[in-house]
VOPA-601047 format. One record per residue (C-alpha): x, y, z; residue in one letter. Coordinates in steps of 0.25 Angstrom, whole numbers, plus 5000, padded with zeros to 4 digits. Example, Ala and Ser with C-alpha at 12.3 -4.5 7.8 and 13.67 -1.06 7.14 Angstrom:
2
@x:5049; y:4982; z:5031; rest:A
@x:5055; y:4996; z:5029; rest:S
END
This chain:
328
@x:5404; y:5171; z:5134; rest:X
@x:5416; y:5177; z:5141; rest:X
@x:5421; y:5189; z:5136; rest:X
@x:5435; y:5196; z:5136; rest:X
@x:5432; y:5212; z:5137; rest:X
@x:5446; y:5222; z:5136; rest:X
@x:5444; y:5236; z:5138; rest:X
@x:5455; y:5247; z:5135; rest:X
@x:5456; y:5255; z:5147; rest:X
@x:5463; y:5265; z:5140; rest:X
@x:5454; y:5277; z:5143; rest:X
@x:5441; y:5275; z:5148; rest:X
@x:5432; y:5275; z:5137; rest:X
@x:5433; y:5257; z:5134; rest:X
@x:5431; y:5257; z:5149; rest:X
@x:5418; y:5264; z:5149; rest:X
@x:5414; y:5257; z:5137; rest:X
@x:5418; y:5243; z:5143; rest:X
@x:5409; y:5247; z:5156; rest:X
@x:5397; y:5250; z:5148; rest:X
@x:5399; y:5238; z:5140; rest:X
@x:5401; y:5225; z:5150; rest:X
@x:5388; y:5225; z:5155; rest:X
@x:5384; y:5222; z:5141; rest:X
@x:5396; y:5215; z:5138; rest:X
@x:5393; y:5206; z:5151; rest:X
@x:5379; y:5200; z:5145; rest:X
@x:5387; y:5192; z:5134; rest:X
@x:5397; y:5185; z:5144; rest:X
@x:5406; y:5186; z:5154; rest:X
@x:5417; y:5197; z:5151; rest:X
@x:5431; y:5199; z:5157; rest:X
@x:5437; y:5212; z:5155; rest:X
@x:5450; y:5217; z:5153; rest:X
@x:5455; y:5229; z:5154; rest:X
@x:5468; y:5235; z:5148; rest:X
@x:5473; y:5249; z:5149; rest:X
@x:5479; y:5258; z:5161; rest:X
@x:5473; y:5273; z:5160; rest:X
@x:5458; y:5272; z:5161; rest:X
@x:5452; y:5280; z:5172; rest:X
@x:5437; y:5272; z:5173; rest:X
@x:5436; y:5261; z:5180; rest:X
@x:5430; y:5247; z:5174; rest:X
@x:5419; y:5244; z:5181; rest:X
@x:5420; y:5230; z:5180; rest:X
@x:5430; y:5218; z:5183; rest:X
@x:5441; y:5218; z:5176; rest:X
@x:5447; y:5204; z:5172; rest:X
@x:5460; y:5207; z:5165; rest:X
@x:5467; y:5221; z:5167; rest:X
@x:5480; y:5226; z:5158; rest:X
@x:5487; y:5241; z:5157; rest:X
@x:5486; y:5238; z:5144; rest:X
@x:5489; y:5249; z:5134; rest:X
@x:5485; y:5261; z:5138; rest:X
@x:5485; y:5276; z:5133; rest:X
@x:5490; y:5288; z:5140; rest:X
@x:5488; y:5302; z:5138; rest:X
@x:5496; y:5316; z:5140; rest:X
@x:5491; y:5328; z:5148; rest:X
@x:5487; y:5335; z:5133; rest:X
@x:5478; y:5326; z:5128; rest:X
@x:5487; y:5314; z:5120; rest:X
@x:5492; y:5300; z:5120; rest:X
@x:5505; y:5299; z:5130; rest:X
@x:5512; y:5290; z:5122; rest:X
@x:5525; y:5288; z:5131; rest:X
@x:5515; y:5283; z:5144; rest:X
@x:5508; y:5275; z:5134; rest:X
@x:5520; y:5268; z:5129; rest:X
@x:5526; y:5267; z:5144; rest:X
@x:5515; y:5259; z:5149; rest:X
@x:5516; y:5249; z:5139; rest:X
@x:5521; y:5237; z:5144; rest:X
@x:5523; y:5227; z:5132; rest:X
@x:5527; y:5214; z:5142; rest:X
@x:5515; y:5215; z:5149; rest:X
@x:5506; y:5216; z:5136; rest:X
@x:5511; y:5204; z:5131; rest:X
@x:5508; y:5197; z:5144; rest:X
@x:5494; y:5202; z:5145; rest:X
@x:5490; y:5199; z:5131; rest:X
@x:5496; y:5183; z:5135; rest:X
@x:5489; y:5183; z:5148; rest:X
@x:5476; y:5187; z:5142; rest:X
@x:5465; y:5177; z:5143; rest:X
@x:5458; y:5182; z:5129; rest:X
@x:5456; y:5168; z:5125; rest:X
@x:5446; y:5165; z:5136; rest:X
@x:5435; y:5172; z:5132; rest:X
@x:5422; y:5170; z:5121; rest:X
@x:5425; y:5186; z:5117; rest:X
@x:5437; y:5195; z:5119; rest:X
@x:5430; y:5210; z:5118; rest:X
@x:5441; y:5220; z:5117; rest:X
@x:5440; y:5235; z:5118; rest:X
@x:5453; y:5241; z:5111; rest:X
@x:5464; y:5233; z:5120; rest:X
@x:5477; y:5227; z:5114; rest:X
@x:5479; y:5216; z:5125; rest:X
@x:5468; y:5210; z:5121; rest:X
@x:5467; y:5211; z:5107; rest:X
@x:5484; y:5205; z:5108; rest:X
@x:5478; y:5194; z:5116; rest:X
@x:5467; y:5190; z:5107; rest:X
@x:5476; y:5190; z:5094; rest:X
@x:5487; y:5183; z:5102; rest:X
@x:5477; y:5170; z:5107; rest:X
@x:5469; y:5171; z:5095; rest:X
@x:5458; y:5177; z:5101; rest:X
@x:5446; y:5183; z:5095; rest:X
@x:5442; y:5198; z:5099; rest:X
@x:5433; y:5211; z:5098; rest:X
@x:5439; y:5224; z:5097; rest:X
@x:5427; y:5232; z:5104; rest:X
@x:5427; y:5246; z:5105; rest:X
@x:5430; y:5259; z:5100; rest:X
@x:5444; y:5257; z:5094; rest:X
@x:5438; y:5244; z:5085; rest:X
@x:5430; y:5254; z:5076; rest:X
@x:5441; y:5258; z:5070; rest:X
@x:5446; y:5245; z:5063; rest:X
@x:5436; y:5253; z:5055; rest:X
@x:5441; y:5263; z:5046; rest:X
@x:5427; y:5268; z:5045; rest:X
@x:5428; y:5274; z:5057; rest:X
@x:5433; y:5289; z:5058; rest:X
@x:5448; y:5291; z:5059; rest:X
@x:5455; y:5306; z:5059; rest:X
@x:5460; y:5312; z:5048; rest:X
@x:5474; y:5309; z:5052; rest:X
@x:5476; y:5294; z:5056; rest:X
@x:5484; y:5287; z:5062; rest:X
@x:5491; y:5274; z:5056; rest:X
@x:5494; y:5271; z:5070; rest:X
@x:5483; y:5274; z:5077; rest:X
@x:5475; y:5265; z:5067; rest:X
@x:5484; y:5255; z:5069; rest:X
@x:5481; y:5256; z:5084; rest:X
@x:5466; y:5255; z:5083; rest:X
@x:5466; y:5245; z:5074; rest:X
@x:5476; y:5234; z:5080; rest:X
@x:5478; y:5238; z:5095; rest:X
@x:5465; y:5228; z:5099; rest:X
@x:5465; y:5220; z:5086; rest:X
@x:5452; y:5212; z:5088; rest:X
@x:5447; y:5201; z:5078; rest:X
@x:5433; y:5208; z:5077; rest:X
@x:5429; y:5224; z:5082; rest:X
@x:5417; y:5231; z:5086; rest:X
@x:5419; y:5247; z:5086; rest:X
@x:5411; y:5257; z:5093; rest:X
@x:5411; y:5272; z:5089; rest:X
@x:5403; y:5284; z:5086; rest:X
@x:5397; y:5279; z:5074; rest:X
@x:5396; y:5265; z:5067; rest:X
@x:5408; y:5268; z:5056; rest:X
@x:5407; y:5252; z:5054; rest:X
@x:5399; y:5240; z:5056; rest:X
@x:5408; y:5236; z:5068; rest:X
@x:5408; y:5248; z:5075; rest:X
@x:5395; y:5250; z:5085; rest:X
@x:5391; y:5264; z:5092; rest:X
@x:5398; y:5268; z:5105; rest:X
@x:5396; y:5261; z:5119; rest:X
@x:5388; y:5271; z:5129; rest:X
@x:5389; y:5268; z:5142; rest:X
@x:5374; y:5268; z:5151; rest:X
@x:5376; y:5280; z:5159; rest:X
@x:5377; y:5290; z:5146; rest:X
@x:5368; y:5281; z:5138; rest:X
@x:5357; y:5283; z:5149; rest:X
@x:5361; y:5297; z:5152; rest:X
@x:5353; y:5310; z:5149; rest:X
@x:5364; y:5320; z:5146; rest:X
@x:5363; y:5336; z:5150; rest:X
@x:5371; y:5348; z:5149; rest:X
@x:5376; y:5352; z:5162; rest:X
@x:5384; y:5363; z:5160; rest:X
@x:5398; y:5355; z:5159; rest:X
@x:5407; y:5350; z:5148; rest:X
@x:5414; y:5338; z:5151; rest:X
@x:5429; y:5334; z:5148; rest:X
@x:5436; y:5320; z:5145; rest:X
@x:5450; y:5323; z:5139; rest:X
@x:5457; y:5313; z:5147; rest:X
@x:5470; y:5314; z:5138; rest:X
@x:5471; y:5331; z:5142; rest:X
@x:5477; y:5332; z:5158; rest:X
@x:5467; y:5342; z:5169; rest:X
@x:5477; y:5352; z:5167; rest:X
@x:5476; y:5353; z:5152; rest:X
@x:5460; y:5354; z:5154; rest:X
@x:5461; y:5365; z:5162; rest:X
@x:5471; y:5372; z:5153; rest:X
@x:5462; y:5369; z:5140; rest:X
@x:5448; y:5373; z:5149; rest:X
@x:5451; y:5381; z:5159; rest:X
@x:5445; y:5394; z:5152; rest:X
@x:5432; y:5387; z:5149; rest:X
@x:5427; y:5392; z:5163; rest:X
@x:5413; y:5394; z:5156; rest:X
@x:5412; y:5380; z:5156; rest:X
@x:5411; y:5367; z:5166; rest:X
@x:5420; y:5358; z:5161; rest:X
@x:5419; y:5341; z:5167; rest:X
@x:5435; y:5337; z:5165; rest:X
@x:5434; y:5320; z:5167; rest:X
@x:5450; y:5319; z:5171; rest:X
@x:5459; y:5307; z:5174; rest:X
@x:5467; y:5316; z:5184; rest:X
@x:5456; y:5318; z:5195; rest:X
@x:5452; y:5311; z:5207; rest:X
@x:5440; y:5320; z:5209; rest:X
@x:5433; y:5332; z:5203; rest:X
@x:5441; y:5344; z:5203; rest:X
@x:5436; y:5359; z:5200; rest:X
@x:5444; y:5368; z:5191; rest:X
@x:5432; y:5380; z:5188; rest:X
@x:5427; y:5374; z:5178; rest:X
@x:5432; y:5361; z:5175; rest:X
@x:5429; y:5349; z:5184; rest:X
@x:5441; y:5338; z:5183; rest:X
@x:5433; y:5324; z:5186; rest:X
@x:5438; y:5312; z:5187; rest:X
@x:5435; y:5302; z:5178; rest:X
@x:5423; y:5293; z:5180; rest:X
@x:5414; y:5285; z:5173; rest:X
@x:5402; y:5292; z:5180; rest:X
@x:5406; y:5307; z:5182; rest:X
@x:5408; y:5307; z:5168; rest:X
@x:5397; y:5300; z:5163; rest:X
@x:5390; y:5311; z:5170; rest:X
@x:5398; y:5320; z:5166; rest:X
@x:5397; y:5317; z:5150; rest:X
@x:5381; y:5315; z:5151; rest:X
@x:5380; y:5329; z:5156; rest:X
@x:5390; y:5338; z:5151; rest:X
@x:5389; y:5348; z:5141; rest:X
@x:5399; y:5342; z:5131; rest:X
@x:5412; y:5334; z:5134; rest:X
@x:5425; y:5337; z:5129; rest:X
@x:5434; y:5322; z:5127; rest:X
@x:5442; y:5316; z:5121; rest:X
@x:5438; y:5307; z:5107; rest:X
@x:5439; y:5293; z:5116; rest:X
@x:5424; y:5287; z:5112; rest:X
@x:5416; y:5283; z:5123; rest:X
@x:5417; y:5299; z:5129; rest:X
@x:5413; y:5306; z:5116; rest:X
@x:5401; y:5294; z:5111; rest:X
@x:5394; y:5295; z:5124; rest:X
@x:5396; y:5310; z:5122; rest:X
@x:5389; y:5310; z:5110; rest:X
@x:5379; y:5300; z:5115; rest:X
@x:5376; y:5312; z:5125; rest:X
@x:5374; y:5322; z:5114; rest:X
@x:5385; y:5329; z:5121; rest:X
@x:5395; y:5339; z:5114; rest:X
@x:5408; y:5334; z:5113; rest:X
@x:5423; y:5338; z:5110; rest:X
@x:5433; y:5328; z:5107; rest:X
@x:5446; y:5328; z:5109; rest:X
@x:5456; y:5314; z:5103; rest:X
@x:5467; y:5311; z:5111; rest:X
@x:5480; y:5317; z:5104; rest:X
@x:5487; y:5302; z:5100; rest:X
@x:5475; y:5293; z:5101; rest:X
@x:5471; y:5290; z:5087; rest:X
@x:5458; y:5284; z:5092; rest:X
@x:5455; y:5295; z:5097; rest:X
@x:5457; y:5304; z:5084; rest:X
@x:5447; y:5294; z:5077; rest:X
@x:5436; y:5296; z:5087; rest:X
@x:5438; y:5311; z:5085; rest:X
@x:5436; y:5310; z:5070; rest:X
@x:5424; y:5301; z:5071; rest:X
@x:5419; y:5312; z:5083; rest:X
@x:5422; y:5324; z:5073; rest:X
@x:5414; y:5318; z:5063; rest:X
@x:5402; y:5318; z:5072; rest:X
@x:5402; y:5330; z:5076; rest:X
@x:5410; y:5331; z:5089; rest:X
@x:5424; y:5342; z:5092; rest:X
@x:5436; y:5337; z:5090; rest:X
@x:5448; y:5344; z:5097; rest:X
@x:5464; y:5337; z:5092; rest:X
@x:5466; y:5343; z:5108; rest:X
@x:5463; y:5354; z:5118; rest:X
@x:5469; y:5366; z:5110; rest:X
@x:5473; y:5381; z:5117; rest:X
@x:5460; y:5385; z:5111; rest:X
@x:5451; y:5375; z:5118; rest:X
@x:5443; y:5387; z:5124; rest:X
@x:5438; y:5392; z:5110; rest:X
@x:5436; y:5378; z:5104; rest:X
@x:5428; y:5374; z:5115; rest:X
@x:5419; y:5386; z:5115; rest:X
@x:5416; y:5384; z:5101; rest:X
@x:5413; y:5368; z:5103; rest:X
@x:5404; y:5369; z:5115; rest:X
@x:5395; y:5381; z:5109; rest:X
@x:5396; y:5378; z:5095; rest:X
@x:5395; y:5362; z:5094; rest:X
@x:5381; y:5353; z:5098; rest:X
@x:5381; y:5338; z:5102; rest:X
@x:5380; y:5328; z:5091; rest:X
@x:5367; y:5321; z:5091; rest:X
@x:5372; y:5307; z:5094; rest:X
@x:5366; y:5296; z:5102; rest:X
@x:5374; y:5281; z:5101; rest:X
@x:5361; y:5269; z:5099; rest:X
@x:5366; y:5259; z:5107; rest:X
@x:5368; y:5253; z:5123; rest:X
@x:5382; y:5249; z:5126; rest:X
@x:5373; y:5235; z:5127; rest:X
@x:5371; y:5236; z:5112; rest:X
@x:5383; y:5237; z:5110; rest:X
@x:5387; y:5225; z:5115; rest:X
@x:5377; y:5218; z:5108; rest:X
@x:5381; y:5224; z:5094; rest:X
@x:5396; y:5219; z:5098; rest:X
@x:5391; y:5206; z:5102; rest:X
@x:5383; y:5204; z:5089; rest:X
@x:5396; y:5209; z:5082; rest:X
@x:5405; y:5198; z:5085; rest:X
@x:5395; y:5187; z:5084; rest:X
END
């Protein structure tokens, strides 16, 4: 069988989970990847047939959506090419994780598809939403990768399509501790607006992951690294608690880790407000954004909150399985 496999590389989180999941993916066929998108900062370890800028999202230094960069790197002729050019109609099973070139592509030949991931659970409406929604953000989620069948994953099974999250090998087979640190993933929030917000924390050890570094930098306290797949695995496995942002793979494999976690959506990504709700409702902090009193709120988080007792039952090699059973 020869399988089409497009992964968003908006962010790192469809990377990681594409990583974990080839190998497996790999045993049913042979599978062409695609990637789409323009401000990961992972690599793919893996060949890559077909590559795209895609459309991706940008952030500001305060931790929302930069709307104008994101509407300046569209580039609408070359989408129309790509989708064209896009050989989706060569291929037994077109497997795609939240990207709009291929789900155009599929519709426009007359394709068959898979939406894959994350965003497919929320074609249900089963699964949490804030408060406040947004008519455009649903709209978003539920028609930018249009698919003719989906298979979600998230925190829990809201619906009979949706399986449990993908945990990648090293914190699957991992023995987390507590050494002494707590570490930070706010890629939306600048180094200088992490130093402002934690700078007075100085009782603590603070592991900032940060797009802006070539190497570890020291500041007291606060240890800026560069973002890698490894240092942070490490890092996550054994931290204290982990402050992030409310993407999914971070805060399931935190859980998975029985690790205490605060969350924090990215001011203008809808998606993001939804995985917060469903995190509030287990248990977790949820922060709208760093606010001037950050020194308080975290005092009373670290001391006052314990891990949730949660532990996701399934190999990434399960997963597969259980999509593959899905669509037969």
């Amino acid at each position: 069988m020869k399988i089409f496999y497009a992964i968003q590389a908006t962010g790192n989180g469809h990377i990681s989970r594409a990583m974990e999941l080839l190998p497996h993916l790999q045993e049913h066929g042979q599978v062409d990847l695609f990637l789409s998108g323009a401000n990961s900062t992972l690599a793919l370890d893996a060949p890559v047939k077909y590559r795209s800028k895609g459309l991706s999202l940008f952030y500001t230094c305060k931790g929302s959506l930069d709307y104008f960069s994101m509407i300046r790197k569209i580039a609408p002729l070359r989408l129309k090419k790509e989708v064209a050019e896009l050989p989706v109609h060569k291929y037994d099973l077109v497997i795609n994780d939240f990207e709009c070139i291929t789900s155009m592509a599929c519709r426009q030949k007359k394709v068959p598809s898979v939406n894959f991931g994350h965003q497919a659970s929320f074609m249900s409406n089963k699964t949490p939403r804030p408060v406040e929604t947004s008519r455009v953000g649903e709209w978003l989620l539920k028609n930018y990768a249009k698919a003719s069948s989906y298979v979600g994953l998230h925190f829990e099974q809201y619906d009979d399509f949706i399986l449990p999250p993908v945990i990648k090998s090293e914190i699957w087979n991992a023995r987390p501790t507590t050494g002494g640190y707590i570490a930070v993933y706010l890629p939306s929030y600048c180094d200088c607006e992490i130093k402002k917000f934690f700078s007075g924390l100085t009782h603590y050890r603070f592991h900032v992951f940060s797009k802006e570094v070539q190497y570890t930098t020291n500041h007291g306290h606060l240890s800026f690294i560069p973002v890698n797949k490894k240092a942070f695995n490490d890092s996550l496995v054994h931290c204290d608690a982990i402050i992030c942002g409310a993407g999914f793979e971070t805060p399931a494999e935190a859980l998975h880790l029985n690790k205490k976690i605060m969350a924090m959506p990215i001011k203008g990504q809808y998606e993001q407000k939804c995985n917060a709700a469903a995190l509030e409702k287990l248990g977790v902090k949820i922060l709208p954004e760093l606010p001037e009193n950050f020194h308080t709120v975290f005092e009373e988080w670290y001391h006052h909150t314990q891990p949730l007792n949660i532990r996701f039952p399934y190999h990434a090699s399960d997963i597969i399985q259980m999509m593959m059973k899905k669509l037969s």
